[in-house]
mmCIF file of the protein (N, C-alpha, C, O) and its ligand, coordinates in Angstrom:
data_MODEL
# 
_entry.id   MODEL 
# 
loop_
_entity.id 
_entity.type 
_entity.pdbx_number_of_molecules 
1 polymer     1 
2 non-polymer 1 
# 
_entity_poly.entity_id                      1 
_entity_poly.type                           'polypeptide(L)' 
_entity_poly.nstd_linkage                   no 
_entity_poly.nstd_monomer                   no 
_entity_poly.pdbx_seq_one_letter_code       
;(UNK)(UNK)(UNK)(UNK)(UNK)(UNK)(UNK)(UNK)(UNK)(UNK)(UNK)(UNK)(UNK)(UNK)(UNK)(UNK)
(UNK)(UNK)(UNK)(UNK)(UNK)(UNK)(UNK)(UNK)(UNK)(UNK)(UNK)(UNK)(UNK)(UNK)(UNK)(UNK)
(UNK)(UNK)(UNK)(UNK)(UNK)(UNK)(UNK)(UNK)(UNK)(UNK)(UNK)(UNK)(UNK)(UNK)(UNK)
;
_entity_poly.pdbx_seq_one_letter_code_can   XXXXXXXXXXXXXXXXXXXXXXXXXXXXXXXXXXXXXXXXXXXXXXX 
_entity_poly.pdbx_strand_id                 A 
# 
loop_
_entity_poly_seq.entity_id 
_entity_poly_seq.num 
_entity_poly_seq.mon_id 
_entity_poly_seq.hetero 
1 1  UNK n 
1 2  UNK n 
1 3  UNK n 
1 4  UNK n 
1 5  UNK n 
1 6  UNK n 
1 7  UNK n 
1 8  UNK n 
1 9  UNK n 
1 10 UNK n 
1 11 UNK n 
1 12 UNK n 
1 13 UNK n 
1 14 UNK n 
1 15 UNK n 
1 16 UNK n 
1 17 UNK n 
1 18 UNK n 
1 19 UNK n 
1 20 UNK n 
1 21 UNK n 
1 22 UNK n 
1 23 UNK n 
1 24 UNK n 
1 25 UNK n 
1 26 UNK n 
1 27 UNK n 
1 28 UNK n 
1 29 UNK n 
1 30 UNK n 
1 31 UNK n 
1 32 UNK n 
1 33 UNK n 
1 34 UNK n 
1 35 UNK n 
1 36 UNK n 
1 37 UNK n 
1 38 UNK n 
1 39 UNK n 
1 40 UNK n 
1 41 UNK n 
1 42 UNK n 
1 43 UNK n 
1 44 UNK n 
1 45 UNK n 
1 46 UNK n 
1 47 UNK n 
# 
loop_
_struct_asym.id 
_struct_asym.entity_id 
A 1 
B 2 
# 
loop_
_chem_comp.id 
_chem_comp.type 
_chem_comp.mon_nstd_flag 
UNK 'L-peptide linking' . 
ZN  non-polymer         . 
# 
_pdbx_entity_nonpoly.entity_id   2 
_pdbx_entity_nonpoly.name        ? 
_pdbx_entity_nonpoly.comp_id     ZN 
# 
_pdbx_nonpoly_scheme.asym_id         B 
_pdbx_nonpoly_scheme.entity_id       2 
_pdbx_nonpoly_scheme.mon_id          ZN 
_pdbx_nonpoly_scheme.ndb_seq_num     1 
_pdbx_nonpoly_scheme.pdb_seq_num     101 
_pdbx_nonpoly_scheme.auth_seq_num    101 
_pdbx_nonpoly_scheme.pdb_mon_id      ZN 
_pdbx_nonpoly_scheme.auth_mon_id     ZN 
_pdbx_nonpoly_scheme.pdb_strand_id   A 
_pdbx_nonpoly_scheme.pdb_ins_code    . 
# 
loop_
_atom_site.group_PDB 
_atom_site.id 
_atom_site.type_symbol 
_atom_site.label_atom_id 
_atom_site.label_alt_id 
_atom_site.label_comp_id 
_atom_site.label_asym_id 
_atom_site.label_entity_id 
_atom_site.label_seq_id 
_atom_site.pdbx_PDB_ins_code 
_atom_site.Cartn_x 
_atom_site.Cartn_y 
_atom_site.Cartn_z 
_atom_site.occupancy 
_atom_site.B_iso_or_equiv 
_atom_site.pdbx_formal_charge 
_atom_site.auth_seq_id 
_atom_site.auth_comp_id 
_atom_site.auth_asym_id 
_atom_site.auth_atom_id 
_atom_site.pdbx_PDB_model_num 
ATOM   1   N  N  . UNK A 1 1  ? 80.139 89.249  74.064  1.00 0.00 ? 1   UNK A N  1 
ATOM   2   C  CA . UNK A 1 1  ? 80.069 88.223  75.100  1.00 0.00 ? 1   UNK A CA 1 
ATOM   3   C  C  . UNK A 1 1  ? 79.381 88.769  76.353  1.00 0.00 ? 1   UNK A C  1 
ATOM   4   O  O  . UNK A 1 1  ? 78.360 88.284  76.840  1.00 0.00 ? 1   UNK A O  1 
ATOM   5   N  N  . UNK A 1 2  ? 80.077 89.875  76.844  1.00 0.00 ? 2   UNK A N  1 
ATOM   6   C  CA . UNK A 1 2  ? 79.143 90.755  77.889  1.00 0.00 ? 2   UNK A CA 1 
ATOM   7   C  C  . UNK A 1 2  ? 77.820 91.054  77.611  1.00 0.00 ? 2   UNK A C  1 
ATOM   8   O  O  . UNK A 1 2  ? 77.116 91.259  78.600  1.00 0.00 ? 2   UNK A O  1 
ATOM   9   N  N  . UNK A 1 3  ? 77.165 91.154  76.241  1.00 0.00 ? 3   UNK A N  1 
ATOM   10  C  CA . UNK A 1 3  ? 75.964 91.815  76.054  1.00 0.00 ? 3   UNK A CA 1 
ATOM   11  C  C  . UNK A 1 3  ? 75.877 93.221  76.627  1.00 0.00 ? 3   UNK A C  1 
ATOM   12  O  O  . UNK A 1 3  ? 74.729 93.392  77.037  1.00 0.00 ? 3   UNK A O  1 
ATOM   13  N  N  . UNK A 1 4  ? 76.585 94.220  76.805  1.00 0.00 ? 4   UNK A N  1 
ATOM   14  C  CA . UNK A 1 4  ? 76.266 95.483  77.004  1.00 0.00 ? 4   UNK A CA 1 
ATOM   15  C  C  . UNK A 1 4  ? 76.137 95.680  78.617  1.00 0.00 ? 4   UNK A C  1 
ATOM   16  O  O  . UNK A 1 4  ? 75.873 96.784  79.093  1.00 0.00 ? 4   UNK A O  1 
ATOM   17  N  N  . UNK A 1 5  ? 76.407 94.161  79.670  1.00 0.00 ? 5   UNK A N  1 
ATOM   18  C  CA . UNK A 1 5  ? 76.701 94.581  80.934  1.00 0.00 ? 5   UNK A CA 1 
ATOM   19  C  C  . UNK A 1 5  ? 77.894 95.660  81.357  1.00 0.00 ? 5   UNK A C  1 
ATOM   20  O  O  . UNK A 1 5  ? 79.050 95.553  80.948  1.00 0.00 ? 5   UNK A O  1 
ATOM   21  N  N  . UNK A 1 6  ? 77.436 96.702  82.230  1.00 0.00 ? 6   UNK A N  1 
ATOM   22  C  CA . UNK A 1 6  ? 78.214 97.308  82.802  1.00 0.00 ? 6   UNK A CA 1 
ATOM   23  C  C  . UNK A 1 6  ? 78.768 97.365  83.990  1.00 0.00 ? 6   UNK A C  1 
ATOM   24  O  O  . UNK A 1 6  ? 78.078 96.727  84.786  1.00 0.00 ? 6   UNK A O  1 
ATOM   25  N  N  . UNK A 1 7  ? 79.745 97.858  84.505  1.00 0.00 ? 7   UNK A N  1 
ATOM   26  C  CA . UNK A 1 7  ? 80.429 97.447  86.217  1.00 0.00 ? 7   UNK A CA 1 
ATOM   27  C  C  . UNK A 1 7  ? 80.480 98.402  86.862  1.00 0.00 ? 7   UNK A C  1 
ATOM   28  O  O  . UNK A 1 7  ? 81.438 98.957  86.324  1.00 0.00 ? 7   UNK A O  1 
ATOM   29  N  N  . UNK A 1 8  ? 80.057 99.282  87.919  1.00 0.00 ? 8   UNK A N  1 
ATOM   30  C  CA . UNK A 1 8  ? 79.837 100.457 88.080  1.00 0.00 ? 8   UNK A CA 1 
ATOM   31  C  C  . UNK A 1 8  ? 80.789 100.088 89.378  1.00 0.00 ? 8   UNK A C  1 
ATOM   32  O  O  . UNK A 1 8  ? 80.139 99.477  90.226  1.00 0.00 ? 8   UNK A O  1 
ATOM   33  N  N  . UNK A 1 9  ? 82.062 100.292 89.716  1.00 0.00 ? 9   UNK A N  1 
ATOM   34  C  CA . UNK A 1 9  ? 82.991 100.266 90.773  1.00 0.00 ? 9   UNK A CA 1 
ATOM   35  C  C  . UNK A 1 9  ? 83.020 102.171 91.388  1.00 0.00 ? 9   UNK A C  1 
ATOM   36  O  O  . UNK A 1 9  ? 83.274 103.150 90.686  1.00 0.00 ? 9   UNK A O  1 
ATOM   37  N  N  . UNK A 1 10 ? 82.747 102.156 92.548  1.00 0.00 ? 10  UNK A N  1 
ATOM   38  C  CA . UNK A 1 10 ? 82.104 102.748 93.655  1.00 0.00 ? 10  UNK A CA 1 
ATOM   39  C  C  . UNK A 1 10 ? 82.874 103.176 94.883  1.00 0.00 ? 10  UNK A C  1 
ATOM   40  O  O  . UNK A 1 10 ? 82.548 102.532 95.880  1.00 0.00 ? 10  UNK A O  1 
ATOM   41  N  N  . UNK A 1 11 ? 83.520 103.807 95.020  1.00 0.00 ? 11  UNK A N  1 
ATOM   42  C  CA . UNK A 1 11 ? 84.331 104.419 96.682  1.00 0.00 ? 11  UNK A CA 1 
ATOM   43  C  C  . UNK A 1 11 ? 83.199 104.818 97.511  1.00 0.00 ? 11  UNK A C  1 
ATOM   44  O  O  . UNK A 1 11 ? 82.511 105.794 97.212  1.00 0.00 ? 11  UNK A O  1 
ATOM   45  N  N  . UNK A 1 12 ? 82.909 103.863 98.881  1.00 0.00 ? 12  UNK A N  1 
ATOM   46  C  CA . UNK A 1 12 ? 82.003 104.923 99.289  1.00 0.00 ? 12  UNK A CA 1 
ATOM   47  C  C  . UNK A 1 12 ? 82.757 105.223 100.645 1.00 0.00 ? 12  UNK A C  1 
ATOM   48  O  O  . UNK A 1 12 ? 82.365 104.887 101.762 1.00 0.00 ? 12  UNK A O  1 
ATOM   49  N  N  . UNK A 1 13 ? 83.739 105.814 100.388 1.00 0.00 ? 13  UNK A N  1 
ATOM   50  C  CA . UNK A 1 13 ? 84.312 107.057 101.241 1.00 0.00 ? 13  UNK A CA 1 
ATOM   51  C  C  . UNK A 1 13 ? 85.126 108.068 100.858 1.00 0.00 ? 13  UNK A C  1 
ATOM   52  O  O  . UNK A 1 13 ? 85.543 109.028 101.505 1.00 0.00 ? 13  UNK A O  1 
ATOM   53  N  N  . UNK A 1 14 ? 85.397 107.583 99.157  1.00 0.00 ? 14  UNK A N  1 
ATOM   54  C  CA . UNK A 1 14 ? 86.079 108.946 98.725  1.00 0.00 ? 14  UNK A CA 1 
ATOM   55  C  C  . UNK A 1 14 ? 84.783 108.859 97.465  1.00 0.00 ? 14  UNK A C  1 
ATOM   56  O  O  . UNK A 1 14 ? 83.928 107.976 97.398  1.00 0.00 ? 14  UNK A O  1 
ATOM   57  N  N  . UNK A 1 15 ? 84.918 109.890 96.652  1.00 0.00 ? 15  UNK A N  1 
ATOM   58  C  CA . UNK A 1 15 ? 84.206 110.369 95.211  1.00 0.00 ? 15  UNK A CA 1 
ATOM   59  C  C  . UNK A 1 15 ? 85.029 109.441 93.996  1.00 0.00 ? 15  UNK A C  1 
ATOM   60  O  O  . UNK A 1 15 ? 84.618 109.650 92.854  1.00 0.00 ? 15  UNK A O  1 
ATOM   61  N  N  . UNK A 1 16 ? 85.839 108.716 94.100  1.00 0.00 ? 16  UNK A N  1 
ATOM   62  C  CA . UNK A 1 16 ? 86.162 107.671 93.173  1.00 0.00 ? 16  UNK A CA 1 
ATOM   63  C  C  . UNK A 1 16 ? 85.168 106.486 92.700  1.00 0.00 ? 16  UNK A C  1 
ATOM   64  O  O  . UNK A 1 16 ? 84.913 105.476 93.356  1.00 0.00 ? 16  UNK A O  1 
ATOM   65  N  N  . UNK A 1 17 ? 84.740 106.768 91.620  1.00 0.00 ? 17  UNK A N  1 
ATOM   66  C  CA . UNK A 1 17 ? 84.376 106.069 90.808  1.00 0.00 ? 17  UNK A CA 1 
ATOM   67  C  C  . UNK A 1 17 ? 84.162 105.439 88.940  1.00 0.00 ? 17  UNK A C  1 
ATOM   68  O  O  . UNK A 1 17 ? 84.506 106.222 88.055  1.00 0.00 ? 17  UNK A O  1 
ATOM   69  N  N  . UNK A 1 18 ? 83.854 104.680 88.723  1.00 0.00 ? 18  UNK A N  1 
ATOM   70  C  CA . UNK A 1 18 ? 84.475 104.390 87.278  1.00 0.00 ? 18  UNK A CA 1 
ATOM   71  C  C  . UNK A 1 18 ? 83.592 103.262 87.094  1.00 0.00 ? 18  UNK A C  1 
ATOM   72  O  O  . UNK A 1 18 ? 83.055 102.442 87.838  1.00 0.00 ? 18  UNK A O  1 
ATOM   73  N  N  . UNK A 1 19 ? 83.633 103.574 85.430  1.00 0.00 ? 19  UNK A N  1 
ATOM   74  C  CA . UNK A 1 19 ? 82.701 102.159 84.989  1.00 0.00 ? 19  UNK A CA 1 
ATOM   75  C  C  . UNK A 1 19 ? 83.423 101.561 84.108  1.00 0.00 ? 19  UNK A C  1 
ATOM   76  O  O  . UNK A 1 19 ? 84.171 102.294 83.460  1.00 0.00 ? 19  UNK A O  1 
ATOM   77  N  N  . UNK A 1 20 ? 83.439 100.139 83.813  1.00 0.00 ? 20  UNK A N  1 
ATOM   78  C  CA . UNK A 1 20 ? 84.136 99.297  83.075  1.00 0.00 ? 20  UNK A CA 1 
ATOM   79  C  C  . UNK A 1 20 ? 83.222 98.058  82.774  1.00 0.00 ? 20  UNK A C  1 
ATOM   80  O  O  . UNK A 1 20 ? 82.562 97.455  83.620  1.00 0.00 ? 20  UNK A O  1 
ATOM   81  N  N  . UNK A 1 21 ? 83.284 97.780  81.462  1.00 0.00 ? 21  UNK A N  1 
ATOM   82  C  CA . UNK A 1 21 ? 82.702 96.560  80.911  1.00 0.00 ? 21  UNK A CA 1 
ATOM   83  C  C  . UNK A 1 21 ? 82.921 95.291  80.912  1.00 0.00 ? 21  UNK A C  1 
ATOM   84  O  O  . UNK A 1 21 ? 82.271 94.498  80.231  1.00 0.00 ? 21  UNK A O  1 
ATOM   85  N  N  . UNK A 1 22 ? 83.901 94.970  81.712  1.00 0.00 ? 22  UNK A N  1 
ATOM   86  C  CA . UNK A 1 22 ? 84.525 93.657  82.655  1.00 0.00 ? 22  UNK A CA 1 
ATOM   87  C  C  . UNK A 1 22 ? 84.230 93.585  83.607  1.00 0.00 ? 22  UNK A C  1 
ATOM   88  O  O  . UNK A 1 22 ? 84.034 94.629  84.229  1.00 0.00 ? 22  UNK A O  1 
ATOM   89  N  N  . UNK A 1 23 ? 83.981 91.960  84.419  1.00 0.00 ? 23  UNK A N  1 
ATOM   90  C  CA . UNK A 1 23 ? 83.993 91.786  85.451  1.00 0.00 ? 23  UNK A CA 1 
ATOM   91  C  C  . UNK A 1 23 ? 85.030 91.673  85.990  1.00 0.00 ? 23  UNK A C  1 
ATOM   92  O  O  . UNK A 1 23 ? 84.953 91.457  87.199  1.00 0.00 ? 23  UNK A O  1 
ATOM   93  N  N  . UNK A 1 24 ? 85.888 91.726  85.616  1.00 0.00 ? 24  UNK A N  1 
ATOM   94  C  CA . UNK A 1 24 ? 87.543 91.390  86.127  1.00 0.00 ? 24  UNK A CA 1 
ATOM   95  C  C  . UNK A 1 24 ? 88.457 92.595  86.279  1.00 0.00 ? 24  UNK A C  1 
ATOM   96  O  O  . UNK A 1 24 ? 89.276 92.670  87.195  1.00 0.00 ? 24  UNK A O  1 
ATOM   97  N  N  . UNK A 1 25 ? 88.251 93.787  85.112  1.00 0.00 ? 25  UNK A N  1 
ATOM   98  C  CA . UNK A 1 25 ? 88.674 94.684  85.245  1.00 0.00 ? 25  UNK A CA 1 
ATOM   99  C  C  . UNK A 1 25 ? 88.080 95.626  86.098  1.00 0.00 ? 25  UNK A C  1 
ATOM   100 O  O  . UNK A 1 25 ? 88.841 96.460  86.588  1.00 0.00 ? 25  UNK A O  1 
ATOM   101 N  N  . UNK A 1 26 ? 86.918 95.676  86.377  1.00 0.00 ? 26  UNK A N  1 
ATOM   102 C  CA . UNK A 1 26 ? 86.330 96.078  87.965  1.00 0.00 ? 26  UNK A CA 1 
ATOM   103 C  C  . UNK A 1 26 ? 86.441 95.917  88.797  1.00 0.00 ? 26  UNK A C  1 
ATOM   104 O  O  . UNK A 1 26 ? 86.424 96.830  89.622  1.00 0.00 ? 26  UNK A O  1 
ATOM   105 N  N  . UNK A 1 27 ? 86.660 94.420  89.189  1.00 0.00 ? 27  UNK A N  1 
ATOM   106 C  CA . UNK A 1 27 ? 87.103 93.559  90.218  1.00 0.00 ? 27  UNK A CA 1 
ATOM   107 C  C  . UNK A 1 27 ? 88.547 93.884  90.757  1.00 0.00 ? 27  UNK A C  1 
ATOM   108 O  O  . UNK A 1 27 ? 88.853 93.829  91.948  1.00 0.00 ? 27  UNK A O  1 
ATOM   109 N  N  . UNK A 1 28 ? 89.707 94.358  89.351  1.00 0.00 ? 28  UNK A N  1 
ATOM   110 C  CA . UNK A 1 28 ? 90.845 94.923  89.443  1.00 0.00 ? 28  UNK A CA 1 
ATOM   111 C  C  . UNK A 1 28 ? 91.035 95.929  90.015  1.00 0.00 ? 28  UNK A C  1 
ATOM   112 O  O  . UNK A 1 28 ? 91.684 95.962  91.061  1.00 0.00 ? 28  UNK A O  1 
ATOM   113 N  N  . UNK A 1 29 ? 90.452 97.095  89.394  1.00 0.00 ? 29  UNK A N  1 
ATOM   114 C  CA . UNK A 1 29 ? 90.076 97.992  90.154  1.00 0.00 ? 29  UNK A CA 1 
ATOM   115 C  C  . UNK A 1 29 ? 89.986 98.642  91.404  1.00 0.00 ? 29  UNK A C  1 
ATOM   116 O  O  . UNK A 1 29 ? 90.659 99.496  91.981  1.00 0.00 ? 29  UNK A O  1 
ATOM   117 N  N  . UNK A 1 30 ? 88.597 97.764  91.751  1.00 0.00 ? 30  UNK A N  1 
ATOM   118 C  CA . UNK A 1 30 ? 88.473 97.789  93.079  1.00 0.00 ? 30  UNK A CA 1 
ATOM   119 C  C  . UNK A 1 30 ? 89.347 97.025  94.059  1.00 0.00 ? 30  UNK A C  1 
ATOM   120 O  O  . UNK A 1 30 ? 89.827 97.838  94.848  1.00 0.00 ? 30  UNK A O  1 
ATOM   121 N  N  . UNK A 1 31 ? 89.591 96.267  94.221  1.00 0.00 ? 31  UNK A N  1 
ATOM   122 C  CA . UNK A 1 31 ? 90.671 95.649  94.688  1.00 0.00 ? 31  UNK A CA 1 
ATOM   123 C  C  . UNK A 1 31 ? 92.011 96.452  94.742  1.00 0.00 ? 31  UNK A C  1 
ATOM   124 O  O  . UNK A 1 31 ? 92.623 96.521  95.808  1.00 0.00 ? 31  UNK A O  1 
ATOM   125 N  N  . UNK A 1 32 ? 92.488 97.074  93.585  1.00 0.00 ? 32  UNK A N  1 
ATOM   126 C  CA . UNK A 1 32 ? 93.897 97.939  93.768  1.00 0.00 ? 32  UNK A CA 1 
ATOM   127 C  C  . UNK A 1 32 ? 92.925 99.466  94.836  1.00 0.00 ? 32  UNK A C  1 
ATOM   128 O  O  . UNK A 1 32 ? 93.361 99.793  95.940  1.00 0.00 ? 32  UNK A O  1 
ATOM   129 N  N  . UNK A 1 33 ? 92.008 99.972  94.383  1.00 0.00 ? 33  UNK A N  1 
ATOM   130 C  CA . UNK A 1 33 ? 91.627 101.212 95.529  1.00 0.00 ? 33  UNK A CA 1 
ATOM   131 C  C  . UNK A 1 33 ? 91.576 100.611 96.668  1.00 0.00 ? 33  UNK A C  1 
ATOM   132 O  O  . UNK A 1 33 ? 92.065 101.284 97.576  1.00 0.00 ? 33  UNK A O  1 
ATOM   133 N  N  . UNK A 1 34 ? 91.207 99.690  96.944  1.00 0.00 ? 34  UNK A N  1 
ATOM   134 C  CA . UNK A 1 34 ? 90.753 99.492  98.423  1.00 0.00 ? 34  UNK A CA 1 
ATOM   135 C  C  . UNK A 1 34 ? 92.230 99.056  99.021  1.00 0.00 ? 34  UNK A C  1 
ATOM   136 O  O  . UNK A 1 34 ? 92.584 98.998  100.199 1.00 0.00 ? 34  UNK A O  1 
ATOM   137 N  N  . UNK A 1 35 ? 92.798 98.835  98.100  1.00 0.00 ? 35  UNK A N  1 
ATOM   138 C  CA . UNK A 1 35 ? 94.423 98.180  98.454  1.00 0.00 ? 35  UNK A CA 1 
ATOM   139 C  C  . UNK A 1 35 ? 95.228 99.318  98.877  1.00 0.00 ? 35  UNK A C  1 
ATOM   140 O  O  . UNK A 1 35 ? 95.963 99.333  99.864  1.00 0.00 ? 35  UNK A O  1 
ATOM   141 N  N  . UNK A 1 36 ? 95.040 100.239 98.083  1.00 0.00 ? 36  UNK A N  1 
ATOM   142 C  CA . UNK A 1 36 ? 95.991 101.619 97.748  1.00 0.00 ? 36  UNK A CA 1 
ATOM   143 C  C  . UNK A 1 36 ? 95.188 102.489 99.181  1.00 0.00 ? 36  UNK A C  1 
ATOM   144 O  O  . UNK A 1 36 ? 95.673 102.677 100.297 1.00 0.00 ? 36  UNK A O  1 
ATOM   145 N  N  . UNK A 1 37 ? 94.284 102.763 98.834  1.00 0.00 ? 37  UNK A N  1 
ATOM   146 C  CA . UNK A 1 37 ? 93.506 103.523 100.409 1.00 0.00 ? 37  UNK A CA 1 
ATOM   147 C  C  . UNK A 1 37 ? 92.858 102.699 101.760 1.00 0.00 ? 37  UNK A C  1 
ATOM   148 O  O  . UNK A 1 37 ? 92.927 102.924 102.968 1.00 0.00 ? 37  UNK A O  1 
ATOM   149 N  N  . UNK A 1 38 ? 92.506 102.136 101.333 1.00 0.00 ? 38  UNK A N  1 
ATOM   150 C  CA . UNK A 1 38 ? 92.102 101.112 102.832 1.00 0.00 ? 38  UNK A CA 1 
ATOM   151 C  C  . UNK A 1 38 ? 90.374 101.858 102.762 1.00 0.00 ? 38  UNK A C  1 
ATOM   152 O  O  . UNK A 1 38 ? 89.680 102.129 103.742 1.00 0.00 ? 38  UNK A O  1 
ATOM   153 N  N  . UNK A 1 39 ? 90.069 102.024 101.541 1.00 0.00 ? 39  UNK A N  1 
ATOM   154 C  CA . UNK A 1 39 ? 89.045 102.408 101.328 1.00 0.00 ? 39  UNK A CA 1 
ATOM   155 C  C  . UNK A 1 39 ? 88.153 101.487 101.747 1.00 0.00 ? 39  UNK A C  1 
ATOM   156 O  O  . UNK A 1 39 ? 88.607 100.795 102.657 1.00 0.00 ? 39  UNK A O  1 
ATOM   157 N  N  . UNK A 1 40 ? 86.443 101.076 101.239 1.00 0.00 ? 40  UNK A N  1 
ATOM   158 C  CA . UNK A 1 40 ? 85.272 100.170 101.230 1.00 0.00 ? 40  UNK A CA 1 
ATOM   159 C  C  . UNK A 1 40 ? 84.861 100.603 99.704  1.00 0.00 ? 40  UNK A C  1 
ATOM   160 O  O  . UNK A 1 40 ? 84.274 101.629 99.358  1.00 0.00 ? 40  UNK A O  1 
ATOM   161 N  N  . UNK A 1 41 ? 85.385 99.417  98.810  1.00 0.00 ? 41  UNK A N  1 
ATOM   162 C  CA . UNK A 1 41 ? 84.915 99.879  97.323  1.00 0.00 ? 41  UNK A CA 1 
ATOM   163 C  C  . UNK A 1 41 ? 83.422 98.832  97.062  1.00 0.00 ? 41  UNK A C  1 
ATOM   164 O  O  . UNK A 1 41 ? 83.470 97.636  97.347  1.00 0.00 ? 41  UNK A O  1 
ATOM   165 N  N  . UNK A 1 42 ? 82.613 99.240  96.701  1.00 0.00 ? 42  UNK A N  1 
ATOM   166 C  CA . UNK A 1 42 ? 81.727 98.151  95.759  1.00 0.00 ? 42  UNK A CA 1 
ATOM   167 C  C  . UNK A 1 42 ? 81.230 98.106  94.509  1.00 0.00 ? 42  UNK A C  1 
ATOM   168 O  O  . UNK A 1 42 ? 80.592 99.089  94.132  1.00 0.00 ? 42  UNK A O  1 
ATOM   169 N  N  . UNK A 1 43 ? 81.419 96.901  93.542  1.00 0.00 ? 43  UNK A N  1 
ATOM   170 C  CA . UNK A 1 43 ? 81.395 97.064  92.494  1.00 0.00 ? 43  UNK A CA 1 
ATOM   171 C  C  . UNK A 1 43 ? 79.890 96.176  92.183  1.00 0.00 ? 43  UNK A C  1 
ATOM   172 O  O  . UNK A 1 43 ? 79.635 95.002  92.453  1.00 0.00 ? 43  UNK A O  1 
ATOM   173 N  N  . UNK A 1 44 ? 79.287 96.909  91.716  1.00 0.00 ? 44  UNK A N  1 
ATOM   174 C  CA . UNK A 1 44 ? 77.504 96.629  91.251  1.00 0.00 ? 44  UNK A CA 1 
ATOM   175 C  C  . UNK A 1 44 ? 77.734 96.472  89.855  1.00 0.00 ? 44  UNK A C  1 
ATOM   176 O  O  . UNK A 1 44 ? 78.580 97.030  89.156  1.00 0.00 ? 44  UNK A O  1 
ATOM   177 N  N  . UNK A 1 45 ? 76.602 95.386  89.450  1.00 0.00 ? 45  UNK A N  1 
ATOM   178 C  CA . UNK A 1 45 ? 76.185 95.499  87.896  1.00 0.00 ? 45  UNK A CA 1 
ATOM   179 C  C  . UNK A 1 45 ? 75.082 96.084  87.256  1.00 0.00 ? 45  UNK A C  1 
ATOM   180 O  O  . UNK A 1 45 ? 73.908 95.806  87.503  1.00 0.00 ? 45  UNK A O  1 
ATOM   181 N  N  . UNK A 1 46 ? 75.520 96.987  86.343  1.00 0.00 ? 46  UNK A N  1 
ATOM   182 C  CA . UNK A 1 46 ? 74.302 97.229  85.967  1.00 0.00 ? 46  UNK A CA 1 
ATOM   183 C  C  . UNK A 1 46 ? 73.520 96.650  84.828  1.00 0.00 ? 46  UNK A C  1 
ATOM   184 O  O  . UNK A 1 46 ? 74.277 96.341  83.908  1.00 0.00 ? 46  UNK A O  1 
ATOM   185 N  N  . UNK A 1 47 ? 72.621 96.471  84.652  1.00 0.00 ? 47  UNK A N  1 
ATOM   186 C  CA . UNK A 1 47 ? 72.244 95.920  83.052  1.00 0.00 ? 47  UNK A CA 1 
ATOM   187 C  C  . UNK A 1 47 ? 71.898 96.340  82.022  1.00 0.00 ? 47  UNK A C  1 
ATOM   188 O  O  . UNK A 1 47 ? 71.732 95.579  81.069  1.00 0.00 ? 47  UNK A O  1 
HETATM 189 ZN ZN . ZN  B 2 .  ? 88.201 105.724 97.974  1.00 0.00 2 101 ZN  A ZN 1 
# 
């Protein structure tokens, strides 16, 4: 269903990062880091 999109979720103030093949589970993700640290996460797609 994805076709091989990837989610490249991104800390850019700590070295946390991770890739996941959901948009939702990235979205999760990022959302719990930025929750948990008060970080600035962004989650890009790659193709
Ligand atoms: Zn962070």
């Amino acid at each position: 269903m994805t076709g091989g999109l990837v989610f490249h979720v991104v800390c850019r103030e700590c070295p946390t990062e991770s890739l996941r093949q959901s948009a939702a589970e990235a979205e999760t993700l990022a959302t719990a880091h930025a929750s948990d640290t008060d970080h600035s996460v962004a989650v890009e797609r790659i193709e």
